[in-house]
C-alpha positions as a Python dict, from the first residue, in 0.01 Angstrom:
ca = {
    (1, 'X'): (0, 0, 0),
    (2, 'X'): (178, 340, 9),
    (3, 'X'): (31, 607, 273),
    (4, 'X'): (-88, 894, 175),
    (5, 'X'): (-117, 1250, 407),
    (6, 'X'): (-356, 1462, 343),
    (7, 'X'): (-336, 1805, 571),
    (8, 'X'): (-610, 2072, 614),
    (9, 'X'): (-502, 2422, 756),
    (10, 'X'): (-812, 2698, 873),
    (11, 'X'): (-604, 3046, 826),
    (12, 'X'): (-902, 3216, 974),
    (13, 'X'): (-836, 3021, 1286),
    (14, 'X'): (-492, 3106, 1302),
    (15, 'X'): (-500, 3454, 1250),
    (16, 'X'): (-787, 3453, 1539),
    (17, 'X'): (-554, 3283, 1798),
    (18, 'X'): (-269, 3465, 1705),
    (19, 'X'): (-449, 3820, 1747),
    (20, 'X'): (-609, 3693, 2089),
    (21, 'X'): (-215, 3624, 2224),
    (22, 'X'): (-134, 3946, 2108),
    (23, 'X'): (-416, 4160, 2299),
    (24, 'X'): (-364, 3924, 2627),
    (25, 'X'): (-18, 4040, 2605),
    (26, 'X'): (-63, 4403, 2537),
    (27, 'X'): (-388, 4457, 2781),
    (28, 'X'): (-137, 4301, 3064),
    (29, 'X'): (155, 4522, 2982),
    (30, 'X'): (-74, 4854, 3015),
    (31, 'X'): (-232, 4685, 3345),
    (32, 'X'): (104, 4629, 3486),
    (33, 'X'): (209, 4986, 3382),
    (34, 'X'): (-71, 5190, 3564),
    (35, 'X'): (-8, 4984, 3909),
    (36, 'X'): (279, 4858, 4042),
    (37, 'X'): (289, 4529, 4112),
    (38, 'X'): (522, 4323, 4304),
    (39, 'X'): (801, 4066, 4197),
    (40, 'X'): (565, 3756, 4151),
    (41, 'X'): (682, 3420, 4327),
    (42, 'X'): (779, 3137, 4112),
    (43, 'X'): (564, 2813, 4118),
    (44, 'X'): (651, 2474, 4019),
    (45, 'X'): (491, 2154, 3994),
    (46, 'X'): (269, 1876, 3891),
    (47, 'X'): (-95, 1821, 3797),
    (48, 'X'): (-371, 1521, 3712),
    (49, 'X'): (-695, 1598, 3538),
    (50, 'X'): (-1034, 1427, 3495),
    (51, 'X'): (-1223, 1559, 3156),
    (52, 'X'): (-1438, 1482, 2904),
    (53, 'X'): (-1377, 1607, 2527),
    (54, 'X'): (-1681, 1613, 2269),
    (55, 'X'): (-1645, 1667, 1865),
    (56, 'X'): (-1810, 1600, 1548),
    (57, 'X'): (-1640, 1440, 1246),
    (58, 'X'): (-1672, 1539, 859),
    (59, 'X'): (-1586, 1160, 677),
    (60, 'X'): (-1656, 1016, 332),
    (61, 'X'): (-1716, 724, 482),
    (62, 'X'): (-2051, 632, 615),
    (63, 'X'): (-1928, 484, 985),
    (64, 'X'): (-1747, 823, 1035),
    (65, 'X'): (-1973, 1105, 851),
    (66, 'X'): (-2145, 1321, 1104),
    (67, 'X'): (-2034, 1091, 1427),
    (68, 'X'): (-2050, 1319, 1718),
    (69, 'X'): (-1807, 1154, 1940),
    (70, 'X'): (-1775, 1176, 2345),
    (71, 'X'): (-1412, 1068, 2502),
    (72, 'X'): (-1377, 1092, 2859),
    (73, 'X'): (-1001, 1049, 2999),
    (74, 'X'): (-727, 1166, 3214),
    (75, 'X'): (-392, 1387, 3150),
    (76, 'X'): (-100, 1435, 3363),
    (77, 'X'): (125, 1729, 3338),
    (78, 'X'): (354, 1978, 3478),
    (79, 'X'): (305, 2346, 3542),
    (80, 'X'): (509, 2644, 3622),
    (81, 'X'): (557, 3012, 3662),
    (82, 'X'): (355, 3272, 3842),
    (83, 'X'): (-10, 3371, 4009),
    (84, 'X'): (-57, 3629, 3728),
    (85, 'X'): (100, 3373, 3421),
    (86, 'X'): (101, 3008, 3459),
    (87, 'X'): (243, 2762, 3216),
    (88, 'X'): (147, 2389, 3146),
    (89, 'X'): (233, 2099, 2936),
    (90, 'X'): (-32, 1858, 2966),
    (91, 'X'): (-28, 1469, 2769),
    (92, 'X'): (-383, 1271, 2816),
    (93, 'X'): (-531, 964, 2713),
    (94, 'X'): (-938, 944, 2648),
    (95, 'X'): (-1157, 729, 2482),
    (96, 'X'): (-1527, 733, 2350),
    (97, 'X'): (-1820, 567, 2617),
    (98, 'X'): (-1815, 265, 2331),
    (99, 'X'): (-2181, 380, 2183),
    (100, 'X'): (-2042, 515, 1835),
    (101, 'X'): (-2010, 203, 1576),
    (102, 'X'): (-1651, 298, 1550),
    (103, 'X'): (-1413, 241, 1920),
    (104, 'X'): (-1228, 608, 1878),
    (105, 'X'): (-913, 678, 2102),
    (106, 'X'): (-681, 971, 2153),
    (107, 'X'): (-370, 1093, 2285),
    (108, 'X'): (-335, 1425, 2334),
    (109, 'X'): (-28, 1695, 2384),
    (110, 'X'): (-156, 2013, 2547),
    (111, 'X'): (92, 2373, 2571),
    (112, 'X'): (-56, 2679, 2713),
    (113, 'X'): (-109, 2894, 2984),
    (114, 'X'): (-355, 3066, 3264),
    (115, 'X'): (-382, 3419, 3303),
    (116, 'X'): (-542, 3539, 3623),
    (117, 'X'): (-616, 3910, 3562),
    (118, 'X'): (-737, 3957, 3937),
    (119, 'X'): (-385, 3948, 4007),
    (120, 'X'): (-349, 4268, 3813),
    (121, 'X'): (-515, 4498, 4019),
    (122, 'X'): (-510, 4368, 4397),
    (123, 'X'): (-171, 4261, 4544),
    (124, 'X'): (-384, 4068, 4788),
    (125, 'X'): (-369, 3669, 4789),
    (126, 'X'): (-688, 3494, 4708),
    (127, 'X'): (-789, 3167, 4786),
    (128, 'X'): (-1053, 3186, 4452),
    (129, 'X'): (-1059, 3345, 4196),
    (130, 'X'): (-1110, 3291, 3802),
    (131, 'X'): (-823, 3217, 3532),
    (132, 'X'): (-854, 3227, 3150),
    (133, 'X'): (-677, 2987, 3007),
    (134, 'X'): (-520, 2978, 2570),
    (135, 'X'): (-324, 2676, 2466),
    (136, 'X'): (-253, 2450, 2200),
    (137, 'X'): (-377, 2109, 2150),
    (138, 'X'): (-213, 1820, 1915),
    (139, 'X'): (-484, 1498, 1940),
    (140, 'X'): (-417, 1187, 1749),
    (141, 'X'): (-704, 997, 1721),
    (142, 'X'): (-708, 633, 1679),
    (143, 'X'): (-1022, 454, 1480),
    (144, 'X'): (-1113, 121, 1368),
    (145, 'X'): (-1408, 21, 1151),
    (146, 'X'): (-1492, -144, 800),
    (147, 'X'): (-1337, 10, 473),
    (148, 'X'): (-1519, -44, 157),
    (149, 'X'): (-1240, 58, -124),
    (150, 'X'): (-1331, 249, -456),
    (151, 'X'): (-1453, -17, -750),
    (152, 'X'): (-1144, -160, -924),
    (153, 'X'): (-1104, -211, -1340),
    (154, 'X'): (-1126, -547, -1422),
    (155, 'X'): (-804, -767, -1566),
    (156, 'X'): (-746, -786, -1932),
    (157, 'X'): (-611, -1105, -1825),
    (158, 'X'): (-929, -1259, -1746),
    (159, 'X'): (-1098, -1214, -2082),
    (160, 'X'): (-1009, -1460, -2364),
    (161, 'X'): (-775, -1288, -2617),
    (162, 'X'): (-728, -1609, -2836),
    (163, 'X'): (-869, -1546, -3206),
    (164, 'X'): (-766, -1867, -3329),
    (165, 'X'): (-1040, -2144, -3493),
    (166, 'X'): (-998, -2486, -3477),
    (167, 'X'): (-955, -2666, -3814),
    (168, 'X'): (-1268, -2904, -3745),
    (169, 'X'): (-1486, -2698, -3574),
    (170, 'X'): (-1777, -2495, -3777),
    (171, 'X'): (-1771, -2113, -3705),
    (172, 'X'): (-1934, -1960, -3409),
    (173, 'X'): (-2161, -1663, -3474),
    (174, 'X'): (-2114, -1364, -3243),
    (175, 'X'): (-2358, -1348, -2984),
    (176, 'X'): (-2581, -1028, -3039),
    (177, 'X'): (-2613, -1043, -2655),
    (178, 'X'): (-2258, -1021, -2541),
    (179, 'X'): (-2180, -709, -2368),
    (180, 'X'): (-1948, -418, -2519),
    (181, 'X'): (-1558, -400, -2507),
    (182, 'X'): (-1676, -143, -2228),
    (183, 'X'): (-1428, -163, -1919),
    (184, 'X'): (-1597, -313, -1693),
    (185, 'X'): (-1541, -260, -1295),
    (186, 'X'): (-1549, -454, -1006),
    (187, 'X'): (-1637, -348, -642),
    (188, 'X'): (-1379, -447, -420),
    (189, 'X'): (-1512, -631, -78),
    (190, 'X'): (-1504, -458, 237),
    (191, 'X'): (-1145, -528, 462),
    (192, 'X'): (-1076, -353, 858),
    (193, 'X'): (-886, -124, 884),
    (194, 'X'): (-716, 86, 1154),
    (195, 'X'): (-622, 443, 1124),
    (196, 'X'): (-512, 749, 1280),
    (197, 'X'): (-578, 1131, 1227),
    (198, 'X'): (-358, 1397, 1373),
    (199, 'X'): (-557, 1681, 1442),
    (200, 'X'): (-407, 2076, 1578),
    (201, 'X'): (-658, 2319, 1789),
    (202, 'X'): (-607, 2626, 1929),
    (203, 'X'): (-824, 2629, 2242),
    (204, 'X'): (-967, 2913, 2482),
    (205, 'X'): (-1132, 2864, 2793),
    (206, 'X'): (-1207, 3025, 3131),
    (207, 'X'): (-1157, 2832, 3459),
    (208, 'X'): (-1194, 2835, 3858),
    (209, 'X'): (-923, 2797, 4079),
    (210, 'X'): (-919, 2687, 4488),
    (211, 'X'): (-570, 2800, 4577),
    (212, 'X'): (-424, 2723, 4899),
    (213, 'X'): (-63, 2795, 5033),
    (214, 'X'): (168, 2652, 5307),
    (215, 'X'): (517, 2739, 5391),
    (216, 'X'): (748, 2606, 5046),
    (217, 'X'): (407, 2412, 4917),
    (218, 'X'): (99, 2445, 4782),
    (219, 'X'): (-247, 2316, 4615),
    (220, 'X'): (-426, 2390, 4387),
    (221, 'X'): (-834, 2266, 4317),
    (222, 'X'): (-949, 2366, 3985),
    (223, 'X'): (-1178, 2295, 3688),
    (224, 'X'): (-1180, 2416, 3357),
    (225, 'X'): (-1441, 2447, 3020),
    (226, 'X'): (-1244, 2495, 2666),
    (227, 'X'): (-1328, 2574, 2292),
    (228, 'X'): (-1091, 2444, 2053),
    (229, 'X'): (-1065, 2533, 1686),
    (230, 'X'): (-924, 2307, 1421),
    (231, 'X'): (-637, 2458, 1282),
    (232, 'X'): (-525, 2131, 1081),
    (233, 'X'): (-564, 1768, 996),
    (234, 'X'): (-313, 1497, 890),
    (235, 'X'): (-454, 1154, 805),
    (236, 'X'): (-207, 841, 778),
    (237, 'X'): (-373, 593, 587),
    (238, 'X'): (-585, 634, 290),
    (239, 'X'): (-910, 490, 405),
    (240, 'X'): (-889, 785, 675),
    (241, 'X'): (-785, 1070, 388),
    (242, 'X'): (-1123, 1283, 343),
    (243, 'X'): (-1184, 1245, 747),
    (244, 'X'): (-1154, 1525, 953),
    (245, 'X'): (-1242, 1680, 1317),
    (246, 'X'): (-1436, 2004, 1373),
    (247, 'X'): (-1423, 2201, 1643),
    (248, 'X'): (-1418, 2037, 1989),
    (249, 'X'): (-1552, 2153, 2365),
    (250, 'X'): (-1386, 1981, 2664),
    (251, 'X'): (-1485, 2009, 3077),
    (252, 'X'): (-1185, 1962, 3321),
    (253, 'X'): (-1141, 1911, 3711),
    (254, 'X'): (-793, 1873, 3833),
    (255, 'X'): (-580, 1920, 4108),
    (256, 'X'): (-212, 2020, 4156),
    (257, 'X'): (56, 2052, 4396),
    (258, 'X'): (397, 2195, 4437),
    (259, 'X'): (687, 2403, 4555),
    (260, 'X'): (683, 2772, 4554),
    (261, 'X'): (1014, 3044, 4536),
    (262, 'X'): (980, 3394, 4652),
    (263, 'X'): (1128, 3592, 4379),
    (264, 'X'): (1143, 3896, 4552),
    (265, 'X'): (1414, 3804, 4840),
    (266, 'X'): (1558, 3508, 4633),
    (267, 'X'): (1501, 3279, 4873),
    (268, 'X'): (1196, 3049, 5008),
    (269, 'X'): (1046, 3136, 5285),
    (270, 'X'): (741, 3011, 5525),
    (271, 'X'): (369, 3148, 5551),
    (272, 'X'): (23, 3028, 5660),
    (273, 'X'): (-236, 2895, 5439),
    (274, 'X'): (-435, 3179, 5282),
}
């Protein structure tokens, strides 16, 4: 059977995340322009989460319509830059707690960043302190279940077409019961099937971060809450073609750890924890 994509784009959405970037990026330029502020050091390294990620679908199928689905899972990722900016690429694998009628899976691709404004206006390291965080979120979600397909128009073939008479045999009269030359339809019986929708969020979120520092290394304790916005669907098969996923909250705890530059005398140097 040939596949069929279906996509599903929210320009309100867009236009939303693209004017939050924008306002992050001018409101830290004026900060940074009213105080000086002091060549950051450059951070590097690696990261594990625990999370759980909740969502509703929209389906024309009956298994799918309305499902509010809970996935709990882990990502691994990288992370880099400084205090103030932090980038991350993120990929995680979660799965639903197996009470929906339907076992849903995902693997998701996360890009974004954590701004810590406090760094803006105190030179003065911190071992807390809060982070927002933007990024951008690619889930494919995996689903099985039962696919009933649209009723199908019967054969021509299996009607009798012959309108010859046998020599011997006395006519037939027409039946005043038989049914019209209406096409008639048949409803096809239910088959499995397994499919996979492709879903694009913007997220925001705020976070809380436990940072602690150590010579060339250091650790970081945090956890996370996010909104995400559907910004697109693509579905891959056509039982899957009218399903979709709404918007979607997800709760984080993590830790990461790595090796830190100082930027300042281009070279790495060795401190205390603070």
């Amino acid at each position: 059977m040939k596949t069929t994509t279906k996509t599903k784009i929210n320009g309100a959405s867009w236009f939303l995340f693209i004017l939050l970037i924008i306002s992050l990026m001018v409101s830290g330029k004026a900060c940074a322009q009213r105080m000086p502020v002091e060549p950051q050091d450059f951070y590097f390294g690696v990261e594990a989460t625990n999370g759980t990620r909740s969502f509703q679908m929209k389906s024309d199928l009956s298994t799918l319509q309305g499902l509010h689905v809970n996935q709990s899972g882990q990502s691994y990722g990288i992370i880099f830059g400084s205090r103030l900016i932090m980038g991350k690429i993120r990929i995680g694998k979660y799965s639903s707690s197996g009470s929906e009628a339907s076992t849903i899976k995902s693997d998701a691709l996360e890009i974004g960043t954590n701004f810590s404004p406090m760094q803006l206006f105190n030179n003065k390291s911190r071992i807390v302190e809060p982070y927002l965080s933007i990024a951008f979120d690619q889930a494919a979600v995996k689903s099985s279940g039962i696919y009933t397909p649209p009723p199908t128009l019967a054969s021509s073939s299996s009607s009798n077409s012959c309108s010859c008479k046998c020599p011997n045999s006395p006519s037939i009269p027409a039946d005043p019961d038989q049914a019209s030359s209406a096409p008639t339809f048949v409803n096809s019986s239910p088959t499995p099937y397994s499919g996979k929708i492709t879903t694009a969020r913007a997220t925001v979120g705020v976070g809380l971060k436990v940072h602690l520092r150590r010579g060339t290394s250091f650790l970081n304790l945090f956890s996370e809450a996010k909104y995400g916005m559907a910004l697109g669907t693509n579905a891959t098969t056509q039982a899957l073609l009218n399903t979709s996923m709404l918007s979607q909250m997800s709760v984080d705890v993590g830790v990461s750890i790595g090796l830190i530059h100082n930027k300042a005398n281009k070279k790495v140097y060795r401190s205390r924890y603070r």
